[in-house]
N, C-alpha and C positions, 0 to 999 in steps of 0.2 A: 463486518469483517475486521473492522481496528480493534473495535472490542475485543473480540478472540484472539485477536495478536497480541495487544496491550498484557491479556494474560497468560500468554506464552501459548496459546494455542495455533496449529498450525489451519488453517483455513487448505480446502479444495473444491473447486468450483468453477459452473463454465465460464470460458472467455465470454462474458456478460458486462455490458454497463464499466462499471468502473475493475471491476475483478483484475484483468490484466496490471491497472497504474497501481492498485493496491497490495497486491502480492507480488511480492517478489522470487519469481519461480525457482524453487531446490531451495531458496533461504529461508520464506516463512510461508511458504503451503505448494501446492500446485493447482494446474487449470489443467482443463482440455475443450476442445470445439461443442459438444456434446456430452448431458448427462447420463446419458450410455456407459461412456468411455472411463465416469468417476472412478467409479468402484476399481476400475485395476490400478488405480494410481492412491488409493487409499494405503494402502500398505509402504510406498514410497513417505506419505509424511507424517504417518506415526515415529518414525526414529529421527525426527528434525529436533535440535536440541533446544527444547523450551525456553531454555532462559537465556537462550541467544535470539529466539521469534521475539520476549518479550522485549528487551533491548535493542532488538532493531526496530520496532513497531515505535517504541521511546523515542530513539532518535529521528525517530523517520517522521510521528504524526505530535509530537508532543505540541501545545496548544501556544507556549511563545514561539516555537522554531515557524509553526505555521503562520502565525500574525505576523512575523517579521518579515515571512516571506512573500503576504499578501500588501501590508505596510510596502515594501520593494515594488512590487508590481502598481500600486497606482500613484506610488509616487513616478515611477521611470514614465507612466503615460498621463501624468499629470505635467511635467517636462515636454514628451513628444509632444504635447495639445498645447504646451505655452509655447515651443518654438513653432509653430505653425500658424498662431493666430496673429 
């Protein structure tokens, strides 16, 4: 799904797994409960405007925004585990 985003593509697909944290619904594709349900929301993310899917996907998954944000996280619990011991 980042991939397709990365290239401006709008992703649709069911609330599975990760689907919901990764698309951000109406901005860069949409979901529904059931692969039933896809096909009438197809038409909704064909006019989603590409090269704002790519630029959100940019800011949203780019590879230092995520390392720093991972970097953050074991540092704050590498703190919580030093004040405790």
């Amino acid at each position: 799904m980042i991939e397709a985003l990365a290239c401006g593509t709008p992703v649709v697909g069911t609330r599975r797994g990760a689907v919901a944290e990764v698309v951000d619904f109406g901005v860069t594709g949409y979901y529904r409960d059931s692969a039933s349900a896809l096909a009438e929301i197809v038409p909704q993310a064909m006019p989603l405007d590409r090269g704002a899917v790519r630029e959100h996907a940019r800011r949203r998954f780019q590879h230092r925004r995520m390392t720093d944000d991972y970097l953050r996280i074991y540092r704050s619990l590498q703190s919580t585990r030093s004040a405790h011991a």
